[in-house]
N, C-alpha and C positions, 0 to 999 in steps of 0.2 A: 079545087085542091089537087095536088099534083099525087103520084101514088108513092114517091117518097116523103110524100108531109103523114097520109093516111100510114104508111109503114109506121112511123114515129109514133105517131097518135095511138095506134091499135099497138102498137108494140107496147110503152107506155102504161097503157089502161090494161092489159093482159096484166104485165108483171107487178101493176098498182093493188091488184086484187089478187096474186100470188100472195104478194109480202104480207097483206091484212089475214089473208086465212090461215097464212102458216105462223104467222108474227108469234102466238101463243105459243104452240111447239117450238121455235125457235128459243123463247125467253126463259123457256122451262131447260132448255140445254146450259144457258148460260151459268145456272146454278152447280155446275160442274167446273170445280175446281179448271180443267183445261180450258175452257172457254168464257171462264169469269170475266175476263178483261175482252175479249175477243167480238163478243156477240155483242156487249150492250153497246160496245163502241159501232158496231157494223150496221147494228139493226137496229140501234137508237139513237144515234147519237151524243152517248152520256158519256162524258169525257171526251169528246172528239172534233172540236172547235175545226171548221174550214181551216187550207191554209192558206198563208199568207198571199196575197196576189202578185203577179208580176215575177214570177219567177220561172223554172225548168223544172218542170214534174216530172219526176220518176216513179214509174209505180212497179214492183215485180212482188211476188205474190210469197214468194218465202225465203230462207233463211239461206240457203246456197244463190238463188237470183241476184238480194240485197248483196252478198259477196260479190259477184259476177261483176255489177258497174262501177266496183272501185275506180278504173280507170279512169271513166267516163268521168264522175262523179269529181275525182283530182285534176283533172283537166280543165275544169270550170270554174266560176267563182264561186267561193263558199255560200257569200252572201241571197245566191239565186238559186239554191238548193233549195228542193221540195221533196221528200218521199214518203209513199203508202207502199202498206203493206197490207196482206190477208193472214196472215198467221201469225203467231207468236214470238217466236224465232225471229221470222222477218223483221217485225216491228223493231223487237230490242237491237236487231242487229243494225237495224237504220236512222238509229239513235246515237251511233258512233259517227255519222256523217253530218247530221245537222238538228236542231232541237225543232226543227217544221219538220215532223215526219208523225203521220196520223195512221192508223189504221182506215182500207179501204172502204167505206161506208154501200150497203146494198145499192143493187142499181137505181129503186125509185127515191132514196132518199139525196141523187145526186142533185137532184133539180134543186135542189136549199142550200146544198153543201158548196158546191162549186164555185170557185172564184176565177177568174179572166186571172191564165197565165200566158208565158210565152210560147212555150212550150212543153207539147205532154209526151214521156217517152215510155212505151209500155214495154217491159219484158216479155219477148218467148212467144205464148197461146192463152195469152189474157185477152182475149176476144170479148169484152166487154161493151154492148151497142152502144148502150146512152151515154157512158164514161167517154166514147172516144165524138158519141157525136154532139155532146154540153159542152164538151173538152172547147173543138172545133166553133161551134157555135159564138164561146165567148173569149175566140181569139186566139187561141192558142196551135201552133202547127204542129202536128200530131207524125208519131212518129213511132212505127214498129219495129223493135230491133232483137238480134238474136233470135231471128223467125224461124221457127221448125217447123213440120208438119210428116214426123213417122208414118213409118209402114203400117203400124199398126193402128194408128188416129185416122189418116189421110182418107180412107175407105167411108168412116162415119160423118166426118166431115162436108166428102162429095154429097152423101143423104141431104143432108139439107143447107146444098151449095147457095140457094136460093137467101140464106138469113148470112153469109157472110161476103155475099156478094153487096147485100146492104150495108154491112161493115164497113167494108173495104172504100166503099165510098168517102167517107170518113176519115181514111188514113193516106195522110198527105206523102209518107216515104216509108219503106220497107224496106227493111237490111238484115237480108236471108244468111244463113248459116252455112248450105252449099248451093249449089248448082238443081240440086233437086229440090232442093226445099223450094226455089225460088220458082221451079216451074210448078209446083204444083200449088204452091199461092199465087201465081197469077192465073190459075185456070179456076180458083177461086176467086176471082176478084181485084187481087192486091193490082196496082200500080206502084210506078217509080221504084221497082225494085232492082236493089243490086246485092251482090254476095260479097260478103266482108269476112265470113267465117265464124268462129264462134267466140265469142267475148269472153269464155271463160278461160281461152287460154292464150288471150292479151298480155295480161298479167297476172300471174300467179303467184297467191298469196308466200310469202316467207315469212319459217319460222320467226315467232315471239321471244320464244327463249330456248336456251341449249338444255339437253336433259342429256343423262349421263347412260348410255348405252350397257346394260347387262352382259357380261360372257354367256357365248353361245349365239345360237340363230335365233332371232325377235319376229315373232310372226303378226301382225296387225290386222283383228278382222275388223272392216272399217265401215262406220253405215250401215249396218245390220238391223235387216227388218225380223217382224217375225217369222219363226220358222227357221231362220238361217243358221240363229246362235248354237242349237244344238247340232247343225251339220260340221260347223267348224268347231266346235268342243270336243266333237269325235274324233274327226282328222285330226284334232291336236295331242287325244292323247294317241294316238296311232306312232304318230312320231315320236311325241315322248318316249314311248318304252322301246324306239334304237337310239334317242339324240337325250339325255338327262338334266342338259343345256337350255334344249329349247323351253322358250317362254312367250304367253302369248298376250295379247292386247286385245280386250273386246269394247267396241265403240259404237254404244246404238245412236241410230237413225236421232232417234225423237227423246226428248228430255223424260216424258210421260212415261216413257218404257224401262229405264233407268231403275226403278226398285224393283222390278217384276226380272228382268235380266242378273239381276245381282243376285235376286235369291235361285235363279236357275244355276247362275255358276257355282252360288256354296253350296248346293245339293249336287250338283255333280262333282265338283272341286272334292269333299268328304268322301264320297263315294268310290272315287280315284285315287285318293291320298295323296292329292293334290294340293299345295298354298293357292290364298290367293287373296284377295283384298281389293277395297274400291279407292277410286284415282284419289278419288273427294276428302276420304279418310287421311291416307296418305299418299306422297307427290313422290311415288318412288315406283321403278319399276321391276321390283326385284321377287315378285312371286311368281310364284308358277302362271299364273294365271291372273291379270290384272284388267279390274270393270274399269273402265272410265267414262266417267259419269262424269263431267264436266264439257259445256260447249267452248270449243273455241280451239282445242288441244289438237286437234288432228293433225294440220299441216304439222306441229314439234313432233307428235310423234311419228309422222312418215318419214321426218329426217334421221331419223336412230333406229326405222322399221329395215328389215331385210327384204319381208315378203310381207308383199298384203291379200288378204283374201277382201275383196271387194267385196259389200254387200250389196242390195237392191236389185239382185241378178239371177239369182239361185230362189228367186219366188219372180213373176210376174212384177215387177214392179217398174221398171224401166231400166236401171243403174243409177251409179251415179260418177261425179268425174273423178277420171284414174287419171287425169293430168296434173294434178296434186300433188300426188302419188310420186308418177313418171318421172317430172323434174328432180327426184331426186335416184333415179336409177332402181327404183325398187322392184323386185321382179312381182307379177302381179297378176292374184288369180280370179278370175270373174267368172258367174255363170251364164247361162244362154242369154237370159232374156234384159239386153244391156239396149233396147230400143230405144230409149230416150236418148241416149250420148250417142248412134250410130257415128256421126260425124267426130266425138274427141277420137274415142277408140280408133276411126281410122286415119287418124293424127300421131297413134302411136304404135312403135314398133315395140314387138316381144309383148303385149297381153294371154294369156295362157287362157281360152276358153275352157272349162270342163263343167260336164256333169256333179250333179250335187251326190248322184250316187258313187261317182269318180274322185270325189276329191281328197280322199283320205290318199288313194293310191299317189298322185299328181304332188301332193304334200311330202309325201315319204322320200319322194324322187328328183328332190327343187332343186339336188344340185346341176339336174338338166336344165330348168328354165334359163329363160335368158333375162338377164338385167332390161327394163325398160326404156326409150329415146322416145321424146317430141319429136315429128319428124318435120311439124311446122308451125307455126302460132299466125295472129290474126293483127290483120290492120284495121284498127278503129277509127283512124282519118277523116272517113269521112261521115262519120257521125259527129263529131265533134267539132267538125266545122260547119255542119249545117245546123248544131245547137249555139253557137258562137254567133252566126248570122243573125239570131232570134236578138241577143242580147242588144 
């Protein structure tokens, strides 16, 4: 037996007796309201039929990803459309592309699940062994695209260079992000890599519908994890009491965090003698201070935002993309820790990095910032003709 068959085997038999020990802890999670549909589809199977054979697997793992392959996705035929998801988000949002779209099932339940397609196209650093080497096995040409590998990942990575060099075997073509990402996934392993850039700023989603802009400067804090809401609730009333105009837009991250944000804003919104109201309630953006709780609104409201304070920066969390944003000129304030997007952000000119202890001051003073420019977008060419070949 060769010591890529034993890799497979013992890899296999490891994570077979993973999934059985923790399977109980896991089914016990599922009874949470967020993970009700999530777990029993991932770790059981219950509701989550294989899909159809002979098609173009997509898989990206969330809810901004699933956004990310619109392109791709409209470039191809409808009919040969495949996509999983791992989250929630993702799922529903890959339900607007095609009714074959499952949630990702764990890795030892692939061996039942899998069906011979043409091809599998994984998003990003969904480094999944058996997903890519079943994938391979029964037929399908495997394909990594929008490849990252940060500064901050890249280090833990190298530790145990040795399990993704096994990967990588697996993975028939890889279409890195920049120039770095690509060298440092082939010192892991990757072959047939080239740089295409980043797929989220291909094409960029446009607004739904038109909303009707407020008098005054409209501030948008966008993506907001926890911790961030109350650094940008300060900075805002900072401004308030020179600007009486200004009005602001809070938009969390996660649907799940949605009541817990809203009753942060009417305790401080009262406390300030502040308006303010949720999106959901009503479709208006005329308080001082407005939740929105609905997904899907961001890009309409970037188009009528002046200034956005970027979330997922001002805590450790990576960022998220300010080319959103950007396309509409909006000046834009992010904090340090924007590692995941290195490559949009330096796609774009006029981002305003500051301190979360700084951004009251930096708020107070927008009319220095400068209006945001894409300074260049991404050829998807040749992903899409080497999914076209499959067909």
């Amino acid at each position: 037996m060769t010591r890529e068959r034993w890799f497979f085997w013992l890899y296999s038999l490891l994570l077979g007796v993973v999934y059985l020990l923790t399977l109980p802890l896991v089914l016990l999670l599922s009874l949470k309201s967020k993970y009700k549909d999530a777990i029993p589809a991932r770790f059981a199977l219950w509701r989550n039929p294989p899909l159809p054979s002979g098609g173009i697997w997509f898989h990206a793992c969330s809810f901004g990803e699933v956004k990310a392959i619109a392109p791709l996705v409209e470039a191809l035929p409808h009919s040969a459309l495949r996509i999983t998801a791992t989250t929630n988000t993702g799922f529903d949002a890959s339900g607007a592309y095609t009714k074959a779209h499952r949630f990702l099932p764990f890795e030892p339940l692939l061996f039942v699940w899998i069906r011979p397609q043409k091809a599998l196209v994984v998003m990003e650093a969904e480094f999944w062994y058996l997903l890519f080497v079943l994938a391979q096995k029964r037929g399908a040409k495997t394909l990594l695209i929008n490849a990252r590998m940060s500064d901050r990942s890249y280090p833990r990575y190298l530790k145990i260079a040795w399990l993704y060099r096994e990967i990588f075997k697996h993975i028939d073509e890889v279409y890195a992000q920049t120039e770095l990402d690509a060298k440092r996934l082939i010192t892991l392993g990757a072959k047939q890599v080239r740089v295409t850039g980043n797929i989220k700023l291909s094409q960029l989603p446009a607004p739904t519908k038109s909303l009707t802009k407020p008098t005054g400067v409209l501030i948008c804090g966008a993506s907001t994890h926890e911790g961030e809401e109350g650094v940008i609730l300060e900075a805002f009333l900072a401004l308030k009491r020179d600007d009486e105009t200004a009005r602001l837009l809070v938009v969390p991250r996660h649907p799940e965090r949605f009541d817990r944000v809203a009753q942060q804003v009417e305790a401080f919104a009262t406390q300030a003698g502040l308006s303010w109201h949720r999106y959901s309630q009503r479709e208006a953006l005329d308080s001082d201070i407005v939740v929105v709780d609905r997904l899907g609104e961001l890009i309409n409201l970037y188009a009528v935002s002046d200034i956005v304070i970027l979330g997922g920066a001002f805590e450790p969390i990576g960022g998220h993309n300010a080319a959103e944003a950007a396309q509409f000129g909006c000046k834009i304030l992010s904090g340090k820790h924007y590692f995941n997007q290195r490559d949009i952000f330096l796609a774009i000119e006029g981002i305003a990095i500051v301190e979360a202890s700084n951004l009251s001051r930096r708020l107070s003073q927008h009319h220095l910032l400068k209006a945001t420019k894409i300074k260049y977008q991404t050829d998807i060419t040749p992903i899409v003709e080497s999914l076209r070949d499959t067909l």
